[in-house]
VEXLUMKE-870745 format. One record per residue (C-alpha): residue in one letter; x, y, z. Coordinates in steps of 0.05 Angstrom, whole numbers. Last residue first. Layout:
N
a  X  Y  Z .
...
This chain:
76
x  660  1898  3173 .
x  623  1951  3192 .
x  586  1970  3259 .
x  568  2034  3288 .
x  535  2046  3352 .
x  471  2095  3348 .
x  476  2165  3342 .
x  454  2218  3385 .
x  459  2299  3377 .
x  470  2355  3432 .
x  468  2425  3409 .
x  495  2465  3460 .
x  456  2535  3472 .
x  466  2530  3541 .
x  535  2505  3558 .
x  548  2428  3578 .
x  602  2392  3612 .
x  642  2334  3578 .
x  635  2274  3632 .
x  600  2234  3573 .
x  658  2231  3523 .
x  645  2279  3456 .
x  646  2270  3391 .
x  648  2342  3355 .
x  592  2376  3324 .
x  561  2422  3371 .
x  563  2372  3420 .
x  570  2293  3385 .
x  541  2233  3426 .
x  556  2163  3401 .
x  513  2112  3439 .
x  535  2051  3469 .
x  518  2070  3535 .
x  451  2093  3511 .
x  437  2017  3503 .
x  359  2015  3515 .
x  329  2070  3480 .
x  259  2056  3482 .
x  255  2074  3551 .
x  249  2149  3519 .
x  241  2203  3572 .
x  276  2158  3626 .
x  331  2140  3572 .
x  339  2211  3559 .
x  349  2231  3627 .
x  413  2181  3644 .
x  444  2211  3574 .
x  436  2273  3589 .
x  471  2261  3657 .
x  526  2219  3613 .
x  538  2291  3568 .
x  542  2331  3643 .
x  497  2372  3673 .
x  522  2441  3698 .
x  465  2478  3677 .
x  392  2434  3689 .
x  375  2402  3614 .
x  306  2432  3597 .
x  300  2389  3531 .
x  283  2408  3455 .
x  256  2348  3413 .
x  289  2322  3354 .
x  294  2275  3296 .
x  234  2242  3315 .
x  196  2179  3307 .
x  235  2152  3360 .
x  249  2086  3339 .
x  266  2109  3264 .
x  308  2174  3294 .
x  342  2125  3342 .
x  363  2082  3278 .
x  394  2138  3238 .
x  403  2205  3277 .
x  365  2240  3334 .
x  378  2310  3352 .
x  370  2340  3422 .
């Protein structure tokens, strides 16, 4: 898991590996990582990118996926 911008700040970590059961989907990361980091309040908001791309949370996940987190964006 990588952790960009403001999660990375609240964190205090840019990433940390996690034993993610095969078969789970983006939102069932999502679900564990705000057990593991409580911290992280609106993971629904969340931008999650797999191997690079944005993804939506019912996208399934391979081993070896690199799964990255970035906080809502705002401009104006």
């Amino acid at each position: 898991m990588l952790y960009f911008a403001s999660f990375r700040e609240l964190l205090g970590v840019g990433n940390e590996d996690l034993q993610i059961p095969s078969g789970s989907t983006v939102g069932a990361v999502l679900e564990r990582i705000k057990k593991v980091h409580s911290e992280l309040t609106e993971t629904e908001k969340m931008l999650v990118a797999v191997n690079g791309s944005f993804v939506e949370s019912g996208l399934l996940l391979n081993d070896g996926d690199v799964v990255a987190f970035f906080p809502p964006v705002s401009g104006g």
